[in-house]
N, C-alpha and C positions, 0 to 999 in steps of 0.2 A: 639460461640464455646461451648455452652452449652448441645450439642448432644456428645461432647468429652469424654471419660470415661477417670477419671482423680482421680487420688489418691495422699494426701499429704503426707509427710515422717509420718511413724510412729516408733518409734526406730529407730530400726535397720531392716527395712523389705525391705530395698530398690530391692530385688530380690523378692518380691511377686508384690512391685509396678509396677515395672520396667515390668513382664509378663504383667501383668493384661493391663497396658499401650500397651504395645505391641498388644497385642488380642484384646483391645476394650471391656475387659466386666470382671465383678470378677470372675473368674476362678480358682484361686487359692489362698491358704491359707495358711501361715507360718507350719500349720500342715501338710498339702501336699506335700511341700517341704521339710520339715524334715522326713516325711514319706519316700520320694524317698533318700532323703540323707542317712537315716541308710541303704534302697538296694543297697546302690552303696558302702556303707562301709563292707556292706557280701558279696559282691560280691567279693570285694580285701580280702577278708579276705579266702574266700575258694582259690582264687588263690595263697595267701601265703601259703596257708594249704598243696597246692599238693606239694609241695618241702620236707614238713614235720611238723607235728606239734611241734615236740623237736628240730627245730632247732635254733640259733640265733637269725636269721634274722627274724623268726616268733613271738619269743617272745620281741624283740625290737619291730614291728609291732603293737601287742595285747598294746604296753605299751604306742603307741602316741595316741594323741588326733586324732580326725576323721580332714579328711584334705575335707571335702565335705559338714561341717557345724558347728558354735559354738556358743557358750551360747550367743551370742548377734542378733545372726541372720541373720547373715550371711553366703551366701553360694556359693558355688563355678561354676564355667562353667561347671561342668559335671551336678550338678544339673540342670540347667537353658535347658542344652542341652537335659537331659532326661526328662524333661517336655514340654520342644515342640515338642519330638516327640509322644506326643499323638494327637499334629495337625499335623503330616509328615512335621513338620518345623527341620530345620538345620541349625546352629551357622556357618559360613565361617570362619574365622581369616581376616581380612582387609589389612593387610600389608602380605600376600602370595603371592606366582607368580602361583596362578591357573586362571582362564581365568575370573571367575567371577570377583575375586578382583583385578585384573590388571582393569575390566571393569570399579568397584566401584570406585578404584584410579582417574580415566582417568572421570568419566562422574556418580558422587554420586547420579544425581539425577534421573537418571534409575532406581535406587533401588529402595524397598518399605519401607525398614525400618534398623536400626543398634541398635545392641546392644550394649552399650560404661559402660566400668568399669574401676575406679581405686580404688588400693587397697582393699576396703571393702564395694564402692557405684557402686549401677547399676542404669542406666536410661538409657530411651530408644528414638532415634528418627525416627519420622515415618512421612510416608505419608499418609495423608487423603482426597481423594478424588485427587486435582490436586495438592497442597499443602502439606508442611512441617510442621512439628511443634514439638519443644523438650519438652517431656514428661517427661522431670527431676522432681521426687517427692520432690525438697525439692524447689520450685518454689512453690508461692502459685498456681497457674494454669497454664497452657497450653501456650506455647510461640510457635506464628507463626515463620520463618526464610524462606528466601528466598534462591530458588535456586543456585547462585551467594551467599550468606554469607555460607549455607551447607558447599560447596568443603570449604572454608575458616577455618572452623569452626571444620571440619573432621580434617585437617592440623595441626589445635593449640592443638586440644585433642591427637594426635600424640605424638608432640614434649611436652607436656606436661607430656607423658608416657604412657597415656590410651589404654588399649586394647581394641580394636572396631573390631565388629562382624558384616557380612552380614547375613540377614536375608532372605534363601533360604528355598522355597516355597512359597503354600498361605493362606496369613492371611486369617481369618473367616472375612465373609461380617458383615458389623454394620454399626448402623444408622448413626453415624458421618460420613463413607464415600458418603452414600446416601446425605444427607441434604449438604455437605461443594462441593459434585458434582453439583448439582442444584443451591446452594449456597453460591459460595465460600464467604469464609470471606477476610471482608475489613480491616486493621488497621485504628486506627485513627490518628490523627495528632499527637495525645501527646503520645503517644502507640502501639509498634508493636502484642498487643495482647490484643485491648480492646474487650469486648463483646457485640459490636454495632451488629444490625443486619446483619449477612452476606451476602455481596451483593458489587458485582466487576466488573468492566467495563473494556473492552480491554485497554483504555485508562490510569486508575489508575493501572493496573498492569506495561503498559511499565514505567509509571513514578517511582512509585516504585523499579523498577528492575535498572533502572536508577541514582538513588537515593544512591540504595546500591552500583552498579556499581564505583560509584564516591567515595563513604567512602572506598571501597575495595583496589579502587586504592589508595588512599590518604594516607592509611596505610602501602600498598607496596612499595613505592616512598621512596629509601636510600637515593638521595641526601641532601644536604644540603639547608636551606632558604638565605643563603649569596648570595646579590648580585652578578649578576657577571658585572667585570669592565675590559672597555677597555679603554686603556692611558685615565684614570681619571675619565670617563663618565661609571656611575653606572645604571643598567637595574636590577630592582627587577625581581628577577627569577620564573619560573613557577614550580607550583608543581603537575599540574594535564597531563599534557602527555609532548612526545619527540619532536611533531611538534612544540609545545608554545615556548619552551626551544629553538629550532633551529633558532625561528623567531624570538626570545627576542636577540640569537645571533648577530644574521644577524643585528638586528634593532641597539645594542652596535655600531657593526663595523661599522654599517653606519653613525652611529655619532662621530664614533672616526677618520674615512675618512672625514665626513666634518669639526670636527678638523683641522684635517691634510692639506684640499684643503684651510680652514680661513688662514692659517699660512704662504701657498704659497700664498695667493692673495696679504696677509701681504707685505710678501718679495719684490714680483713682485712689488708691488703698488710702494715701497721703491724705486726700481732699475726707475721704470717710472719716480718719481719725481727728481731723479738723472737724468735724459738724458732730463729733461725738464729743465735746468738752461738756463736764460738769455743769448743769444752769443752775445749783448754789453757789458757784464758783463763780461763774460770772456775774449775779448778784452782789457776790460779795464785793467784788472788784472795784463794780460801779456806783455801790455805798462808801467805799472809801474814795473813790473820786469827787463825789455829791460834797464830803463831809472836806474834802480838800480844799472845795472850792469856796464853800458858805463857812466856815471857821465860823463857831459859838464865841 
């Protein structure tokens, strides 16, 4: 991953990181962004102007702070917005019902790239080459993710509140997508992002994909680990799909059935060993009954 153009937090810059991440190369600079942020604050300001300059509303206006950037370094989605469109790139909103983010929704890894904010940190994730990888600046470097963790991953930064942005247009070509094309990268055993040389095989991809497949699930899975028991005979439960579950059922029942059939052989054996008595025996019995009852 060392063809990556990768920046670590500085401050408060996570919106120059966060571009630069984005574009693949230093393009911008905390001054360039505050350059665009004071146009976007004249800009609101001649449009509070045309109503009047003696009005209220205008000198409330003149009296706030700039809501497009502040003394820490932070700056807001119009910024961010009006600095890609000097590559004819466009911010989407991610949770809209336009066709794009319904797509994004439904199928993340079509996309090339999002832009994810909360409160007052930007990073960004992108594709490079056939692969993902989250460009969070306060990550020492570059974290691979697979297709399968993405949609996951999209979902938790959701409900965690984050605003996430599609990234419509196209990115400037750089060498990270060239080399991780010819080269994708491999993780390694201890590490979904170490910097082994890049190099991947049909075969380590399904394993991997597989891999994640099964934490994905593992994590989704409400039920509970409590055995499940029938009349007394306990079957540790499954927690990786519905068919294990169904057959760990089945296999309960069927041990609780042959419970059930022990219990009748039980009976039965009982009733046999009744209809198997000695008939001199019971003769005899009922001679001495006979002789009980008519005394000589």
């Amino acid at each position: 991953m060392e063809d990556i153009f990768f920046e670590k937090q500085e401050g408060s810059l996570c919106a120059q990181h966060c571009l630069n991440a984005l574009l693949q190369g230093s393009y911008f600079t905390a001054v360039d962004l505050a350059t665009l942020a004071n146009t976007l604050d004249e800009d609101e300001r001649q449009q509070m102007a045309e109503s009047g300059v003696d009005t209220e509303e205008y000198r409330r206006f003149l009296e706030q702070p700039s809501g497009n950037m502040d003394d820490s370094g932070f700056f807001s989605v119009q910024v961010l917005s009006k600095a890609l469109q000097v590559w004819a790139l466009d911010l989407v909103p991610y949770n809209s019902q336009q066709e794009l983010s319904l797509q994004a929704q439904s199928s993340p890894h079509t996309m090339q790239a999002f832009v994810c904010n909360y409160r007052e940190h930007w990073f960004t994730l992108r594709k490079i080459g056939h692969q993902w990888f989250n460009l969070n600046s306060i990550q020492s470097k570059p974290t691979h993710i697979t297709e399968t963790y993405l949609a996951l991953y999209l979902k938790q930064l959701q409900q965690e509140g984050y605003s996430i942005f599609i990234v419509l247009g196209e990115l400037p070509a750089c060498k990270a997508d060239e080399t991780l094309l010819l080269n994708p990268f491999v993780p390694s055993s201890s590490s979904s992002s170490s910097t082994n040389t890049p190099r991947r095989t049909a075969r380590s991809q399904s394993e991997e994909e597989d891999e994640e497949l099964r934490r994905v699930i593992q994590m989704s899975l409400e039920e509970t680990d409590e055995p499940i028991v029938v009349e007394g005979v306990a079957v540790e439960r499954s927690s990786t799909s519905s068919e294990d579950q169904d057959l760990q059922r089945a296999l309960a029942m069927s041990l609780g059935n042959d419970k059930t059939e022990k219990q009748e052989e039980t009976v039965k054996s009982g009733q046999q060993e009744q209809q198997l008595v000695d008939p001199e025996e019971v003769r005899r019995k009922r001679l001495a009954y006979l002789e009980k009852m008519n005394p000589s």
